[in-house]
N, C-alpha and C positions, 0 to 999 in steps of 0.2 A: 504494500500500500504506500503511494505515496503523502509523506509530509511535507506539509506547508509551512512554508514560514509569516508568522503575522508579527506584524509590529505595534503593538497598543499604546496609543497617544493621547493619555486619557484629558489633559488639559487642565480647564478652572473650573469653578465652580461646581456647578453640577455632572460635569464628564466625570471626577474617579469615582462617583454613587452606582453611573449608570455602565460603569466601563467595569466595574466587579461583578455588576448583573451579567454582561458578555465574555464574561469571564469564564461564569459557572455554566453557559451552553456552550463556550469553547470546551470545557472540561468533561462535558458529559456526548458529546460527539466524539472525544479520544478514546473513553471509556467505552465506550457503550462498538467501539472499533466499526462503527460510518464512517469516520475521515479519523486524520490525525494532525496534528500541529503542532508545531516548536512557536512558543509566545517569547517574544520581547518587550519590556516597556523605560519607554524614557519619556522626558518632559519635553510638551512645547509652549506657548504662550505665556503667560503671566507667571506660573509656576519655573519655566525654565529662564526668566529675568531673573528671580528673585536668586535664584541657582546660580546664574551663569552671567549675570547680564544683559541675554541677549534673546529675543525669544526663540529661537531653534540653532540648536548649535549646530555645529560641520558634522559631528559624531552622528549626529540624531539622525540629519539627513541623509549620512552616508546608509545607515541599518534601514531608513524607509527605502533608499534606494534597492540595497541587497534585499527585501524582503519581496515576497508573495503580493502581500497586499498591507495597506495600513488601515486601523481600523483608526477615527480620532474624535474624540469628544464634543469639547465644547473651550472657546479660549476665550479670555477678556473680564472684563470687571471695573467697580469704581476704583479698586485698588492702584489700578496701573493707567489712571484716565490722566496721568501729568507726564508719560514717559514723552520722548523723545517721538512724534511722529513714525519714523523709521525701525523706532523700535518696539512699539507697541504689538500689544498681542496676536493680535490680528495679523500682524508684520508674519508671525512665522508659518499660519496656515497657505497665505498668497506665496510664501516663497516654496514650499511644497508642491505646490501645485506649479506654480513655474518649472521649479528644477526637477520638478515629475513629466514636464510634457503635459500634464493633468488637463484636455483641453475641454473635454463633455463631461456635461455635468448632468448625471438622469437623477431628477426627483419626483417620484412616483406622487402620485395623490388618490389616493385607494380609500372609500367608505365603506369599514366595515360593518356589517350591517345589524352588528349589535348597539352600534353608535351613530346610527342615522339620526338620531334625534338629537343628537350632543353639537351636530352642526348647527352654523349660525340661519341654515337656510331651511325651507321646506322638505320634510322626508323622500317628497317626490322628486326635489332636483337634485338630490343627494344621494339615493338609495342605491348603490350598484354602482357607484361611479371609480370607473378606474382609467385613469389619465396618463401620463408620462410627461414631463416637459424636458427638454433637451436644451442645454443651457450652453454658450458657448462661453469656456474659462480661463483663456487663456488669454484674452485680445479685448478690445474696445475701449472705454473710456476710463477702466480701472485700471489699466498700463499704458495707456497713451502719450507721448510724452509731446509737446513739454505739461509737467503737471505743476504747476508751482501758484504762491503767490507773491506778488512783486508790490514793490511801493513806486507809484508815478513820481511825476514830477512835483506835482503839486501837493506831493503827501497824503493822497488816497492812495489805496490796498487794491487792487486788480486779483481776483484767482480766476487760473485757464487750469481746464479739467481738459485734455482731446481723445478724440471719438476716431478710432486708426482701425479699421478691418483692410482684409487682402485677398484677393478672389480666394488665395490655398487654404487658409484660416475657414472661410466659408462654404466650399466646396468639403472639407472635411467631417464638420462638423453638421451637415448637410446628409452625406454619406450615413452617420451615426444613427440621425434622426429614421430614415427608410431604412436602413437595415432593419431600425429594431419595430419599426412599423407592420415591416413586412411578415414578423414573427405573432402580431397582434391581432389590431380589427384592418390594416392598410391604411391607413389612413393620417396623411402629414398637417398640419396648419401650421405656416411660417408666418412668424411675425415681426413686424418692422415700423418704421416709420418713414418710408419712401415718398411719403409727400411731403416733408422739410429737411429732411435730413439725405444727404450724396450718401454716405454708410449705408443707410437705406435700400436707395437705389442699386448700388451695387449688390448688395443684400438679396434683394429680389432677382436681379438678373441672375446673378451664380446659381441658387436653389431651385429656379425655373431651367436652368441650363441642364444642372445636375440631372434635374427627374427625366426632360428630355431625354438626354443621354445613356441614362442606368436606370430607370426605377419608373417609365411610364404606368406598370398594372399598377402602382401605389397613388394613390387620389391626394390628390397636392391641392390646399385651398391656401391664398395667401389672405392677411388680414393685420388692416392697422395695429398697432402693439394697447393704444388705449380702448378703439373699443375690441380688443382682445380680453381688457380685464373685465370692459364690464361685462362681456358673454359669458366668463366666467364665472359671473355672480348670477346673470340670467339665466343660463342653460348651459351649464360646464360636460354636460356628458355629451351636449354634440362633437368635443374634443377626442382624441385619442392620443395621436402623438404631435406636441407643439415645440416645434424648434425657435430657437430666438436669440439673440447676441447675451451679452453679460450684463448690461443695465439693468435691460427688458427681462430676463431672465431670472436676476436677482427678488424684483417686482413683483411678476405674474407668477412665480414660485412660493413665494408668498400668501397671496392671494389664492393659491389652490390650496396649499397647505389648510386654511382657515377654513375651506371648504368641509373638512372631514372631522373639524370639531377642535382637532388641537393640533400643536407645533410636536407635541410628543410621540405623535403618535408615526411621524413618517420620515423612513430612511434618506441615503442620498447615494450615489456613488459618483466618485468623478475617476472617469478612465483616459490613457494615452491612448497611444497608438499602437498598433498590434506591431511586435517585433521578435521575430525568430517562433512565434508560434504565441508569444505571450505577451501581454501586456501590465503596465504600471497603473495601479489602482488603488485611489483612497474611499474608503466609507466613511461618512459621519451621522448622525442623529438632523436632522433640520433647527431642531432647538439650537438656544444659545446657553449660555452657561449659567442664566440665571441666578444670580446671585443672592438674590432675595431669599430664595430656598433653600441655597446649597447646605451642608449640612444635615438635611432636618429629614432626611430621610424621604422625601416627599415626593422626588421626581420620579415621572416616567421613562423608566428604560427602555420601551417597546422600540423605539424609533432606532434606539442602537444595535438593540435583538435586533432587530428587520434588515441594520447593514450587513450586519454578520450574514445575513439569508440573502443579501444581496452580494456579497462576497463570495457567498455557496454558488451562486449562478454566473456570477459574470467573469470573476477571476479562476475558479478552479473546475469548475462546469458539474459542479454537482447539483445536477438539477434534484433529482429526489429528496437530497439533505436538505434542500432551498425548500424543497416545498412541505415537508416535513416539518423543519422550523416555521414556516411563514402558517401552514394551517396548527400551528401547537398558540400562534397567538391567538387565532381567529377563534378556536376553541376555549379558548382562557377567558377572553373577551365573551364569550354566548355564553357562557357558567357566572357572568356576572361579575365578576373581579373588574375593578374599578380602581383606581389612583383618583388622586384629587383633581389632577387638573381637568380627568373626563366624569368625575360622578357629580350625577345628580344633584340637583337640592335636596339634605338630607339625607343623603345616602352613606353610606362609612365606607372610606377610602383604605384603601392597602396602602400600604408604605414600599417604597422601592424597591426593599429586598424579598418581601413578600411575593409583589409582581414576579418577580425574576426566577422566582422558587416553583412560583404555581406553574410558568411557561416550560421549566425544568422537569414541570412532573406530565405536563402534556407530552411533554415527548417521550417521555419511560412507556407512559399508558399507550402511546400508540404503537411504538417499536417492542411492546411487548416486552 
């Protein structure tokens, strides 16, 4: 059998709660001899400042590189809101992802449907809803350069933020979106903003080129990026697979997230490019690190359980383990187990490790 190597990046705040809960289903896949795996863990964001200075050290980066896949938490907080720009938290997950290639970023938005009613919308527009959006992470106005801000002449402050794609940038991460389309319902929506923005325009041209080219049985609909979001507050499951740059991405990924009731509840993955048979792959949870809770035992793991199950499928191709773990939550969830951030009014919430125990015994009960 072969082992995996993972590297666990559990972060700030609420990552090491929810990154000991992916712990115990890493451990019970080794045991249980479905897969196997050699873990790593080091620090990245706030936790590796206070350590090191710096938020991802050379070291760090080197073992995500040597590794399988990384699995990473959650980074940031009020603690570290005076560092240096450059060196802020946040600084070490975008540098990962850079010096990963890390350029697609798929973040699922799946309503399960013991929590149809936990969303902020009607059970009807929400019931069944499983989406994909395809995010491009590598490029656009969050590495653009020049980013700076400058003092005029006259002693006002100017900041330039620039907006840089390139047909290969776009054509790649184009590529991503109908592959994984074509494993789904077929069905792509690109989004953009080509009526003010040249990125836009280019935007639309490549992805229309692309389907041309490769991928005409796959039904391509293009669609402004704002009323992008509001269709996904109006009728999000006419979506399937929505590709879109990194602003837009950041944005409408959001915005879907919220669709399913909470930020806890859904994974991420961000992949390279495929080389020599394999590719370079980070998971994380969509939550942030949350600071207000950390400690208190309170958060929900599922969203970082579900990377791990995104990790089973997309890095090591273990489809049955993926689906094994992803239905031990679905079933965890329909017996009523509930965390605070998705129960009810009045209902008594599980505490983190509780969650993490009961999805641990879904998978005993299933695999016998």
């Amino acid at each position: 059998m072969t082992t995996y190597k993972l590297l666990l990046l559990p972060g700030d705040g609420i990552g090491p709660e929810v990154a000991r809960e992916v712990e115990k289903v890493v451990a019970w896949f080794t045991r249980s001899g479905l897969a196997a795996f050699e873990t790593e863990t080091d620090l990245v964001g706030g936790a590796a400042i206070d350590a090191h200075g710096v938020p991802l050290t050379e070291a760090a980066l080197d073992r995500a590189k040597a590794a399988d896949a990384v699995l990473f938490g959650a980074v940031g907080g009020p603690k570290w809101a005076t560092v240096p720009y450059t060196k802020r938290p946040e600084a070490g997950l975008l540098r990962l992802r850079k010096d990963l290639g890390l350029f697609a970023n798929l973040r699922p938005a799946i309503c399960y449907p013991a929590l149809a009613d936990a969303s902020a919308l009607k059970r009807e527009l929400v019931e069944g809803l499983d989406i994909v959006i395809v995010r491009e992470l590598t490029g656009g106005v969050y590495f653009g350069e020049p980013k700076e801000i400058v003092t005029l002449e006259d002693g006002t402050k100017r900041a330039v933020d620039t907006q840089v794609y390139t047909a290969g940038e776009i054509e790649r991460i184009a590529a991503v979106a109908f592959d994984l389309a074509r494993k789904r319902r077929n069905k792509v929506a690109s989004a953009e903003k080509h009526n003010v923005m040249k990125t836009g325009v280019l935007w639309k041209e490549v992805v229309t080129r692309v389907h041309a080219e490769r991928y005409r049985d796959v039904e391509l609909e293009h669609v402004l990026a704002d009323n992008c979001a509001m269709q996904l507050v109006r009728n999000p499951k006419q979506y399937d697979v929505l590709v879109t740059d990194n602003l837009f991405g950041d944005i409408l990924s959001d915005v879907a997230a919220m669709l399913t009731g909470s930020l806890g509840m859904l994974p991420s993955a961000s992949l390279g490019a495929v080389e020599n048979g394999t590719r370079r792959a980070l998971y994380e949870p969509v939550h942030g690190s949350a600071p207000d809770i950390a400690g208190q035992g309170l958060a929900n793991p599922i969203a970082m359980i579900g990377s791990l199950a995104m990790a089973l499928r997309y890095s090591f191709g273990l489809l049955d383990a993926a689906d094994l773990l992803e239905g031990a939550i679905t079933r965890t969830l329909a017996a009523g187990l509930r965390t605070r951030d998705i129960a009810g009014p009045g209902a008594n919430a599980v505490g983190t490790a509780e969650m993490g125990d009961a999805i641990v015994r879904e998978l005993q009960a299933k695999a016998g």
